[in-house]
C-alpha positions as CSV (number, residue, x, y, z in Angstrom):
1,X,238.9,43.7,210.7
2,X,240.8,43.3,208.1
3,X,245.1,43.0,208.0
4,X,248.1,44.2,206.1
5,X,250.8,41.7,206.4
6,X,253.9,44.0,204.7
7,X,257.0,41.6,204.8
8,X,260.8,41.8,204.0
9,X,262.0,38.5,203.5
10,X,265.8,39.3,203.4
11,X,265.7,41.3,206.9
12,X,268.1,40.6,209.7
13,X,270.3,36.9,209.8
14,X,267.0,34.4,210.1
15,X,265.3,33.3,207.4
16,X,261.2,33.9,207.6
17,X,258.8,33.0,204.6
18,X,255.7,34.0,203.5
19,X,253.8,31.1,204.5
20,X,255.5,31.3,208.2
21,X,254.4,35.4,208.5
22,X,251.1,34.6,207.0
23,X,250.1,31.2,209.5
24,X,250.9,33.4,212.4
25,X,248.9,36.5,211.6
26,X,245.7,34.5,210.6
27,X,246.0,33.1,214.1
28,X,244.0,36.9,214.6
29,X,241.3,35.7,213.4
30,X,240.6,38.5,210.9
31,X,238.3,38.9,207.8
32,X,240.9,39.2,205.4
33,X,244.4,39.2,205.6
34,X,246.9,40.8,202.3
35,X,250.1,40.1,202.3
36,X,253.2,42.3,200.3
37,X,256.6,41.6,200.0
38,X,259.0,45.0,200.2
39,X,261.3,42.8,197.7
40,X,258.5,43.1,195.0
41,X,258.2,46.0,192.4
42,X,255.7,48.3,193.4
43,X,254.5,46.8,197.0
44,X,253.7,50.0,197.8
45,X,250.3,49.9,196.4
46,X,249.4,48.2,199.1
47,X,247.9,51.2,200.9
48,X,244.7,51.0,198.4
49,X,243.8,48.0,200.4
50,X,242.7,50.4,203.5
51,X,243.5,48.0,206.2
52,X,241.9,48.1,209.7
53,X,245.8,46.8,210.9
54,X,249.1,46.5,209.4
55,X,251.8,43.3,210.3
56,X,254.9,44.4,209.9
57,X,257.6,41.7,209.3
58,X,261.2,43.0,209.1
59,X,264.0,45.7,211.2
60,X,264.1,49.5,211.1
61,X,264.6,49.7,207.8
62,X,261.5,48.2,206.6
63,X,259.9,50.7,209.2
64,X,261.0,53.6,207.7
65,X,259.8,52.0,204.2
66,X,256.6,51.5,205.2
67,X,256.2,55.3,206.7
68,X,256.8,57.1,203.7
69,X,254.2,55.4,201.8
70,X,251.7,56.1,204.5
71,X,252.8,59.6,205.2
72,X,252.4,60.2,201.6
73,X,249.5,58.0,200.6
74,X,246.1,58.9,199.4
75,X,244.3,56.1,200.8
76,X,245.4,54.6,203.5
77,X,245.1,56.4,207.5
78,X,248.8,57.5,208.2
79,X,247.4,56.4,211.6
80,X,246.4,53.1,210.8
81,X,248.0,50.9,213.8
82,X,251.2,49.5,212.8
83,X,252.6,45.9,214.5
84,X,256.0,45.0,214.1
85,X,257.0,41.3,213.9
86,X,260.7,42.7,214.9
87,X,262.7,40.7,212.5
88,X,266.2,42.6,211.8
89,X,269.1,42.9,213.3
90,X,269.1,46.2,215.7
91,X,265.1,46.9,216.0
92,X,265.7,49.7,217.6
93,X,262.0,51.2,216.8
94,X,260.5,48.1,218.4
95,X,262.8,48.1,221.1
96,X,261.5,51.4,222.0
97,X,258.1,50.0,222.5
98,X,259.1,47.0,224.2
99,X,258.0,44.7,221.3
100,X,261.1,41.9,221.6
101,X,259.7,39.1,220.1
102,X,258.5,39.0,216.7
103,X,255.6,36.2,217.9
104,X,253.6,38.2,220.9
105,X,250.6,40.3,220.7
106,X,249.3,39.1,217.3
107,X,245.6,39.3,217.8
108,X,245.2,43.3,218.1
109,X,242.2,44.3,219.6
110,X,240.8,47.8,221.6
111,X,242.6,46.4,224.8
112,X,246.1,46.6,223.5
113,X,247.9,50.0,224.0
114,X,248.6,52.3,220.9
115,X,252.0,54.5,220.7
116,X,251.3,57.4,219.1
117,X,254.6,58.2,217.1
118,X,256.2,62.0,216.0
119,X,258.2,62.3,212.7
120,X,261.2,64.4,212.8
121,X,261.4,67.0,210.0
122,X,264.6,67.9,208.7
123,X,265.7,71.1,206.4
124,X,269.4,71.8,205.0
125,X,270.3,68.0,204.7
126,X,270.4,67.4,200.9
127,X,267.4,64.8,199.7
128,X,266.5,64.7,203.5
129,X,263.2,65.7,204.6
130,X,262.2,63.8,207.5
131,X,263.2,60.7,210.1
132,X,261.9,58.7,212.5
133,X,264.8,57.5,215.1
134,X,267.1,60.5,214.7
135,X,269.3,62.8,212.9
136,X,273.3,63.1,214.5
137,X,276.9,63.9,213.7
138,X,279.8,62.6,214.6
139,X,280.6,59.2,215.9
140,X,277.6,57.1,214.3
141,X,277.9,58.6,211.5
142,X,281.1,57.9,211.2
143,X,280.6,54.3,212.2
144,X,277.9,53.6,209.0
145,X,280.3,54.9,207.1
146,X,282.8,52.5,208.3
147,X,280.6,49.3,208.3
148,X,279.5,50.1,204.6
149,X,283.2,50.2,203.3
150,X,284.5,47.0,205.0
151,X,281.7,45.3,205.6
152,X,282.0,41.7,207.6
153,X,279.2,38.6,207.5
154,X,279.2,37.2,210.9
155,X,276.4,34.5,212.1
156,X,274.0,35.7,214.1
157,X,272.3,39.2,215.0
158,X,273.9,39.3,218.3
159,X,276.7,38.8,216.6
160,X,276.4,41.6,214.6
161,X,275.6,43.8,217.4
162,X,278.5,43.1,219.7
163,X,281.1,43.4,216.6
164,X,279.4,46.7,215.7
165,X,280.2,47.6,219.0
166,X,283.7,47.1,218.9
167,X,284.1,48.9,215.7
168,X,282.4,51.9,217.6
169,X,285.4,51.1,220.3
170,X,288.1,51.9,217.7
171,X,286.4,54.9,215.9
172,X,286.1,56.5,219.7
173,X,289.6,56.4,220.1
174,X,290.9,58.3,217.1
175,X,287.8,60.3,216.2
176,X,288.8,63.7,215.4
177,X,285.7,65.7,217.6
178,X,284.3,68.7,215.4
179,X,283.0,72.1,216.3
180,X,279.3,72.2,216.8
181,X,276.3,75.3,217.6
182,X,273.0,74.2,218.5
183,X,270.2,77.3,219.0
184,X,267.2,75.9,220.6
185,X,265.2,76.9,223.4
186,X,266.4,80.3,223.3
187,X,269.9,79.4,224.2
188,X,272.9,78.7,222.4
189,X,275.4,75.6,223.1
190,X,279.2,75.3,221.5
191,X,281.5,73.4,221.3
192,X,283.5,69.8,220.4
193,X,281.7,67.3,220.6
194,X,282.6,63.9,219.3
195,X,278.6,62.5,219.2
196,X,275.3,64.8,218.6
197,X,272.4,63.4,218.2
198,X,268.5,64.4,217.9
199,X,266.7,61.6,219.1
200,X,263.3,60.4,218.5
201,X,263.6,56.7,220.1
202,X,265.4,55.4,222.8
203,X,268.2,53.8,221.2
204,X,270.8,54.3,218.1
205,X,273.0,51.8,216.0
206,X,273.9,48.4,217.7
207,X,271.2,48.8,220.7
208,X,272.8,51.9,222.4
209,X,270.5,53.2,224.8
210,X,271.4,56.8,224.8
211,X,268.0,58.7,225.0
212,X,266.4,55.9,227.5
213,X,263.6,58.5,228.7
214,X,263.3,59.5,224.9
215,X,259.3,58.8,224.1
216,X,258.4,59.1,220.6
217,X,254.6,60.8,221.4
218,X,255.6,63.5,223.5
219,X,256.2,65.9,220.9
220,X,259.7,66.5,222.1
221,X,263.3,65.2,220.9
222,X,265.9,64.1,222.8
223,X,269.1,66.1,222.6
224,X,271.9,64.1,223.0
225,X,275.8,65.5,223.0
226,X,279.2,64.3,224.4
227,X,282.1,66.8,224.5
228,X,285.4,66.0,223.3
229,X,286.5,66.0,227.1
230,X,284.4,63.0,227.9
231,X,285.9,60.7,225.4
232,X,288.1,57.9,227.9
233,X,284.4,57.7,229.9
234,X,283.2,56.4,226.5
235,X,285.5,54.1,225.5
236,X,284.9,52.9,229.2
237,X,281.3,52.5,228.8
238,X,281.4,50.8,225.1
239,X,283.4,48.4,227.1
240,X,281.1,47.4,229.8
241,X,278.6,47.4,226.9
242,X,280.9,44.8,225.4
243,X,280.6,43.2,228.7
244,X,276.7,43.5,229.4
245,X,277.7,45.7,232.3
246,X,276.6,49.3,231.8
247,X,273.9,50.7,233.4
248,X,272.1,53.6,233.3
249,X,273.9,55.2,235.9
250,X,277.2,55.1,233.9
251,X,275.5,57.5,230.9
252,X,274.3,60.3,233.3
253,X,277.9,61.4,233.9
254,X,278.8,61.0,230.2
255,X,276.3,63.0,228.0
256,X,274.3,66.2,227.9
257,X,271.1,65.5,227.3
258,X,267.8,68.2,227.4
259,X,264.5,67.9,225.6
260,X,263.5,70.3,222.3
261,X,261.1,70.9,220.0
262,X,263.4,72.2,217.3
263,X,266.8,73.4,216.7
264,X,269.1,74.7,214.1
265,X,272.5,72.8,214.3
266,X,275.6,74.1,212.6
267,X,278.4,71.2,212.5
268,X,281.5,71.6,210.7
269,X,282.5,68.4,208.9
270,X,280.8,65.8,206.6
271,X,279.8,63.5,209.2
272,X,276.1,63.2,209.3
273,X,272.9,61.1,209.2
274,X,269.3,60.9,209.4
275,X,268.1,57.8,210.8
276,X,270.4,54.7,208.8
277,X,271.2,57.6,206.2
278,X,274.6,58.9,205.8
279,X,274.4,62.4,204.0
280,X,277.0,62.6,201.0
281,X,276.7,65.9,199.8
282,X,276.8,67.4,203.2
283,X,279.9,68.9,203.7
284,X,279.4,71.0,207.0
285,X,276.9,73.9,207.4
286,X,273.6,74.7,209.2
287,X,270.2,72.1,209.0
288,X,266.9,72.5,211.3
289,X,265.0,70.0,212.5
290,X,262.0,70.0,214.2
291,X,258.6,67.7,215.3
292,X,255.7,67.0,213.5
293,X,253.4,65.8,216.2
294,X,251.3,62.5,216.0
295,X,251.7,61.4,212.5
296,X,251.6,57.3,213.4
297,X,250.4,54.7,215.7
298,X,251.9,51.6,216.6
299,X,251.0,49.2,218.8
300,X,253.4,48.2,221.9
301,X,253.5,45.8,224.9
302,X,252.2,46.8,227.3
């Protein structure tokens, strides 16, 4: 068999070299093993290569790199299994299938369970066409916003996380919830909402598990919303979040949730995403999104 080893050097807070990625995937014992850095001009070649595997060494956003060469490339299987050595800061795709150490599961082989993995097509969001975690208004939105205009360096990713989190605190308080339609399923749902999200993983931003039955192979989305009225109950749960107290037990009373296929969304203010994405030109109107089924594999722990 032969590997793919498509590294970002400069992901999360750790540093991790070439020779470090490299040692640990030819543990696998595989004919040949190519190695790319994401820092390099024009890495994406790599997909002439047609790999049997691909290593992938870095967060979410190297993720979503590496899919749109594969969904797009002539040569290499949009399927071909993908492995993430989960080094960023959130790994929220890995997280999602329960791959939480970077150094586990090296050696693939017929034995070790594949995910199969939707993309998430999106129409109305300007230079938007499709995601892989999820496409929202609202509060996170709002909060990538925030963290790219007064950015902070703090030491370590679980750092990062729980000072993400308590920005998120102080958006809650004073967001301004917006006016919202979503047509899917045959029925129609208004109203304020101060969070909607469409999601395609499990979690969202700094490790906030709000779709946690959400399964990227179904062929369904997870539709995720929490009404104006619900607000105190969030700042209440960001805080036990703070604390490592919240269960799932405390999100059932806080959000709507119902699976989709597809939906049109109207939202009426500026505040929007798809996946780390914030959308510039989008200043309130209708989008669609919907799944395109089975598109990637990855492999997970089983």
């Amino acid at each position: 068999m032969k590997a793919q080893i498509v590294h970002n050097p400069t992901a999360g807070k750790d540093e991790h070299r070439q020779e470090e990625v490299e040692k640990f995937v030819q543990q696998g014992h595989f004919s040949k093993v190519k190695y790319v850095s994401t820092d390099e001009e024009g890495w994406e070649d790599f997909d002439k290569n047609k790999s049997d595997l691909i290593f992938l060494a870095g967060g979410d956003g190297t993720v979503h790199k590496l899919a749109t060469v594969l969904l797009h490339s002539k040569y290499q299987d949009p399927r071909t299994p993908i492995h993430i050595l989960p080094l960023g800061t959130a790994n929220n795709i890995a997280k999602t299938l329960d791959v939480v150490s970077p150094y586990k599961l090296h050696a693939f082989d017929s034995s070790k369970q594949l995910q199969k993995f939707d993309v998430g097509r999106v129409k109305g969001l300007p230079g938007q066409d499709s995601f892989l975690e999820g496409v929202g208004a609202g509060l996170f939105p709002a909060l990538i916003a925030e963290m790219k205009e007064n950015p902070v360096e703090v030491g370590t990713a679980n750092e990062e996380l729980h000072y993400t989190l308590k920005r998120l605190l102080k958006i809650v308080k004073d967001f301004k919830a917006q006016q919202a339609t979503i047509k899917t399923s045959g029925i129609s749902i208004t109203g304020r909402f101060l969070l909607l999200e469409v999601m395609n993983i499990q979690y969202i931003g700094p490790n906030f598990e709000l779709a946690s039955k959400a399964d990227p192979g179904d062929g369904y989305f997870d539709l995720v919303l929490i009404p104006d009225e619900k607000r105190e109950e969030l700042m209440e749960y960001l805080e036990k979040m703070l604390l490592r107290q919240a269960g799932e037990d405390d999100l059932k009373d806080l959000v709507f949730s119902m699976r989709i296929k597809q939906a049109e969304i109207k939202w009426e203010d500026s505040h929007v995403h798809v996946d780390d994405d914030l959308i510039p030109e989008f200043t309130g109107g209708s989008f669609v999104v919907s799944v395109d089924r089975d598109r990637l594999r990855f492999v997970r722990n089983p």
